[in-house]
Residue, then its C-alpha position, 0 to 999 in steps of 0.5 A: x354157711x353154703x360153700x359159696x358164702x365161705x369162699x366169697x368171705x375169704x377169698x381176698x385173704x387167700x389171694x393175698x396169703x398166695x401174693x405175700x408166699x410169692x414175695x423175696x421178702x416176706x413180713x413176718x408179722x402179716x405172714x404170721x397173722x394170715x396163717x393163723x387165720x389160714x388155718x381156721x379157715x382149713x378147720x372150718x373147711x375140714x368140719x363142714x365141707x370134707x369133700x370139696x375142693x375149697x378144702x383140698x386147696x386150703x390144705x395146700x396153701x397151708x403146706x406150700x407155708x410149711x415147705x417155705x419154712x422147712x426149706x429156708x430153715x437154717x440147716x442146709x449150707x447155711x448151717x455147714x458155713x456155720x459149723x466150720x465158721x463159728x462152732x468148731x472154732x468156738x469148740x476149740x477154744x473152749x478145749x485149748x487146755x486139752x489141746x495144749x495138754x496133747x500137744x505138750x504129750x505128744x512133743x514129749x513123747x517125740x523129745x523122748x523117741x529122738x533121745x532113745x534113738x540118740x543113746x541106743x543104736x538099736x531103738x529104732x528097730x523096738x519100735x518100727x521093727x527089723x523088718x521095716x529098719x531092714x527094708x530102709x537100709x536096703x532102700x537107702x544102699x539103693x539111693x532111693x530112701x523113700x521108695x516105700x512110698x512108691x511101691x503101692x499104686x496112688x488109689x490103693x494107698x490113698x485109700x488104705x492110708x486114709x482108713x488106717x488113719x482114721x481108725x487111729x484117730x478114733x480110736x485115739x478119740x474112743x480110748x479117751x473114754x478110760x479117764x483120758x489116760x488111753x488117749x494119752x497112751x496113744x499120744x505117747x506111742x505115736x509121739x516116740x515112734x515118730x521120733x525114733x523114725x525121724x532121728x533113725x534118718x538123721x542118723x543115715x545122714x538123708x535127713x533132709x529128703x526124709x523131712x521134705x518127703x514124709x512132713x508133705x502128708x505128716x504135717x496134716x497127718x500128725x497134726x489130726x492124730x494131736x487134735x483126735x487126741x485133744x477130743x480124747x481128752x475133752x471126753x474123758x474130762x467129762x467123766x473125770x471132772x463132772x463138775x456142777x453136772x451129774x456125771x451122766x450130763x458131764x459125759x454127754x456135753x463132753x462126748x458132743x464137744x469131742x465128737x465136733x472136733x473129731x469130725x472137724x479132723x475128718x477133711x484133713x486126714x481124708x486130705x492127708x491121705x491124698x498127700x500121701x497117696x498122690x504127692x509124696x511118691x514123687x521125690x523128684x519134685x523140686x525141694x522148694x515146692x515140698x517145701x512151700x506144702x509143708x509150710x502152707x499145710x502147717x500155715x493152715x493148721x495154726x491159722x485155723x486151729x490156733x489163731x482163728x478162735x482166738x481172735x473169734x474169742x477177742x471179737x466175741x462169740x455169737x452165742x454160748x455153745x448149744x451143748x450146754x443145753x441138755x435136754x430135759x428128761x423125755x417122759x412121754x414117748x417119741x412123736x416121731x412123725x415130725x421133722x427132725x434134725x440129722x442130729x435129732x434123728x441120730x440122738x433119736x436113733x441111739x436113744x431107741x438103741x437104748x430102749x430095746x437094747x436088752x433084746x437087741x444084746x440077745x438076738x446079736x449074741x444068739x445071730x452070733x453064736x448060730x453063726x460060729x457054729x453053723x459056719x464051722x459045721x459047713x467048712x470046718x477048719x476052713x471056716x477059721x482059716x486055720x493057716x498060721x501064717x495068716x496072723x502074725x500076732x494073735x494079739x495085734x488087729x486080730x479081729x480086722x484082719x478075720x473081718x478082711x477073712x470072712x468077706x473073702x468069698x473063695x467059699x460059696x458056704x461063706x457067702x450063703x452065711x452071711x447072707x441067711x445071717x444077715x437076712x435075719x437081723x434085717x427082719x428082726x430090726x425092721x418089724x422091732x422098729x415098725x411095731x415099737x413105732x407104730x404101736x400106741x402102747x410104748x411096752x407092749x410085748x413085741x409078739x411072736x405070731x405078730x413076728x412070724x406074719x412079718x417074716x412070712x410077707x417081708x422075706x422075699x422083699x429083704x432078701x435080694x438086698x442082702x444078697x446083693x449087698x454081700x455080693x458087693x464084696x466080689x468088687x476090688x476094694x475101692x469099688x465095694x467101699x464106694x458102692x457100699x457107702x453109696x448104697x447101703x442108706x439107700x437100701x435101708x431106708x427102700x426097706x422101711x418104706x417096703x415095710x411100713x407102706x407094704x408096697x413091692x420092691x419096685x414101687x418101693x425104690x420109686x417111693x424112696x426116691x419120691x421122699x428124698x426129693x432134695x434130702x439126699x444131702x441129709x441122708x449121707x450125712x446122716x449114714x456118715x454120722x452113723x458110721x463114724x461112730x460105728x466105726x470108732x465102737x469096731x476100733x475101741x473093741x478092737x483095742x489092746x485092752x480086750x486082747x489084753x484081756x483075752x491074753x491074762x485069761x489064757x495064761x491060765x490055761x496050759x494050751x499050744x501056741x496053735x490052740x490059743x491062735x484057733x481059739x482067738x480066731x473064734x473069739x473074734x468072728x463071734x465079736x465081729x458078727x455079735x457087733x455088725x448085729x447092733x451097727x446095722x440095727x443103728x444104721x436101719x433104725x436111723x434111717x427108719x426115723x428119716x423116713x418119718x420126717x420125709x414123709x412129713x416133709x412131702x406130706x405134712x401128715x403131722x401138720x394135718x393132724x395138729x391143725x384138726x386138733x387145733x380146730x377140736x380145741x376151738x370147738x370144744x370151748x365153744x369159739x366156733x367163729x359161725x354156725 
């Protein structure tokens, strides 16, 4: 048929295929029925006119349905709304027991700080320490008990108490991985020490200014910790309880319940720490309005927490919880050139982890151990920063305080180190995720010479991101961790698109932004993701446990306080570098697989290539509608 025929025929349908994508409101059914024919049309086009226009807008109108579709799926606002309207509350629900468990422990754990305090004078100095007990009495002398809350300015103190208490809200979440029984222990602590701290003020007979000072943030505060240990306990109840499921299938929907109710938790310590760092230094405020914020801070936890799912469970769920679906065993490997979901893309993102985790372990353990030595050789005792009074406890939040140690750039040696390191594993991740994805053959070897051509056209591309990025840590503070975060997806997905298209730099930064379109929101969410659970890996390595560990083994060896000091600050640079060497991996492959569904967003590539095999197919049965 002459081209002319073709658009003759059909150009009626395409006019009103185009009116009917302009419509408010579409039917679905006519939509439907013209796509299909839409696309013959495309296959037809795409046989015997490859080079002519009528193919080129057919595609078009073809992708402008797509980007209709893809925009009004329900996984922008309207799925945000959906989380916090009806899914974490139904997720609650369905974890009241664990929820009634953790408040029942931690009350009781308060009842038996407030009881030691009552029995034993000096109860209180075993769990806050002298130092603290010492500070508050003089404080108190000074008529001003509260004057700890003054002494940090408002950014520096919102932002450290928000980050301790995250870490101890996941950590409280993470420690639920042995059986429940860490979460219950860090229920228990936390319960006694607030106790004591509050009886140790009733005691001084400031009772009142206490309450009204510190339950302005506290309320929120400890409420989060209660809730962080509810989803500790929904996730070892998997475990624990497998049920009708494997084990393995128990695990997965508890670990997905818990870490729902742990994101619900991250707005309020984000706005607990606020409380803390802006409102509670001034105790001059009237006690009436500390008052009415404790109340409403208590008012909104119960009412969300408490009575919402229960009168959504009394109306009646839309629908069961999605994580009781579990998908079936994947055999066959991943299309990854097709939109995903964030939570695709991360379930995706782990799932490639685990794939190639054995290599990912080796190259981690040996970018760790090259590390340790070539840092010791190039500073010497300076590289372990060999003063004891840096750590006062070997044993306590070691590895925390060496990570604070090691991006203190006072040593340009240091500075070099982290960026050859870091330099390494980028490249290393980056062609690991570009030939297992690009590759057709799912266990095909991953090639040393191939290796080195990767090293040889990608290095000088690399390198000024990890050179700036290191160099971010010469900003205060609050600006690295804000040009951090802003920062380091963007630079991750720039690198991909440097790679898989080997374009330069420059042209690199204007591709990535191109794909991002109206998906900044989707990436952020997604590093957020990645990143909380990053966290929460650093936090539960970084557990008592580990030292504990660390400590029964050095029991068996006769060694000097200061060669026990040394030898825990090595440990603990080797465990940070070897596991910065899995989380930026994750960060990169997650942020790899983004740019995979962008791609097709803006391109439809896959789209492309399915509607040809769909115009194969017809052929291949002989249904070829003219000749």
């Amino acid at each position: 048929m002459r081209e002319t025929k073709f658009i003759e025929q059909n150009k009626e349908k395409w006019t009103e295929f185009e009116t009917l994508l302009k419509e408010k409101n579409k039917d679905p059914d006519r939509l439907n029925k013209l796509f299909v024919e839409i696309t013959d049309d495309l296959s037809y086009s795409r046989t015997f006119y490859p080079n002519r226009s009528v193919r080129y807008y057919l595609n078009g109108l073809a992708q402008r349905l797509f980007h209709n579709i893809y925009k009004n799926r329900k996984g922008k606002s309207s799925r945000f709304l959906h989380f916090w309207k009806e899914e974490l509350p139904q997720t609650v629900w369905e974890s009241r027991r664990e929820f009634a468990l953790a408040f029942i422990v931690f009350v009781l754990a308060f009842s038996i700080g407030v009881l030691s305090c009552a029995m034993d004078i000096e109860f209180p100095r075993v769990i806050l320490g002298d130092s603290y007990v010492e500070m508050t009495d003089r404080n108190i002398a000074a008529n001003d008990p509260m004057k700890v809350y003054k002494e940090q300015n408002e950014v520096d103190m919102f932002l450290g108490i928000t980050l301790n208490n995250l870490r101890v809200s996941f950590l409280t979440f993470v420690s639920g991985i042995l059986a429940g029984i860490g979460t219950i222990g860090i229920l228990i602590y936390n319960g006694i020490m607030v106790g004591a701290f509050q009886y140790y003020f009733i005691e001084k007979g400031v009772f009142l200014e206490s309450f009204l000072t510190v339950w302005i943030h506290g309320t929120i505060e400890i409420s989060a910790i209660i809730i962080a240990g509810a989803a500790g306990l929904v996730l070892g109840k998997g475990l624990v309880f497998p049920g009708t499921y494997s084990r393995l299938q128990a695990f997965q929907i508890s670990a997905r319940r818990g870490l729902k109710i742990l994101m619900g938790i991250v707005p309020l310590i984000v706005l607990a720490g606020f409380f803390e760092g802006f409102l509670t230094r001034h105790t001059e405020t009237p006690d009436i309005l500390r008052a009415a914020i404790i109340l409403f801070s208590a008012l909104f936890i119960i009412g969300y927490f408490v009575w919402y799912p229960y009168r959504l469970s009394r109306i009646g769920f839309s629908k069961p919880l999605e994580d009781e679906k579990l998908p079936p065993t994947r055999t066959e490997p991943m299309d990854y050139r097709k939109i995903l979901t964030v939570g695709e893309i991360f379930k995706e993102s782990f799932s490639f982890l685990t794939q190639h985790l054995r290599v990912i372990l080796w190259v981690a353990f040996a970018l760790a151990t090259l590390y340790c030595g070539v840092g010791y050789l190039l500073m010497g005792d300076d590289f372990l920063v060999a003063d004891a009074g840096i750590i006062s406890n070997v044993f306590e939040a070691e590895m925390f305080q060496q990570l604070a140690i090691l991006f203190d750039y006072t040593d340009l040696n240091m500075f070099a180190l982290n960026i050859g390191i870091g330099l390494m594993s980028w490249l290393f991740i980056s062609y690991l995720l570009f030939k297992k994805i690009n590759n057709e053959e799912e266990n095909a070897p991953l090639g040393w010479r191939d290796f080195g051509n990767h090293i040889f056209h990608n290095i000088l591309k690399i390198l000024p991101i990890v050179v700036l990025l290191n160099a971010m840590a010469f900003l205060p503070t609050a600006l690295f961790i804000i040009f951090g975060c802003l920062l380091l997806p963007i630079f991750c997905l720039h690198l991909y698109v440097m790679t898989e298209e080997q374009i330069n730099p420059f042209a690199a930064y204007s591709r990535t932004f191109y794909l991002l379109g109206n998906s900044w929101g989707k990436m952020y969410g997604l590093f957020l993701i990645i990143s909380l659970v990053s966290l929460a890996f650093f936090v539960l390595i970084n557990t008592s446990v580990v030292w504990f560990y660390f400590e029964v083994i050095q029991w068996n060896f006769d060694a000097e306080t200061s060669t026990v000091a040394t030898v825990a600050k090595w440990f603990s640079i080797f465990l940070i570098i070897f596991i910065s060497n899995i989380v930026i991996p994750l960060i990169i492959i997650s942020m790899g697989l983004l740019y995979y569904s962008l791609l097709e967003v803006k391109e439809a590539g896959g789209l492309m290539e399915r509607i040809a095999l769909l115009g194969e197919k017809r052929r291949a049965f002989g249904l070829e509608v003219e000749g």
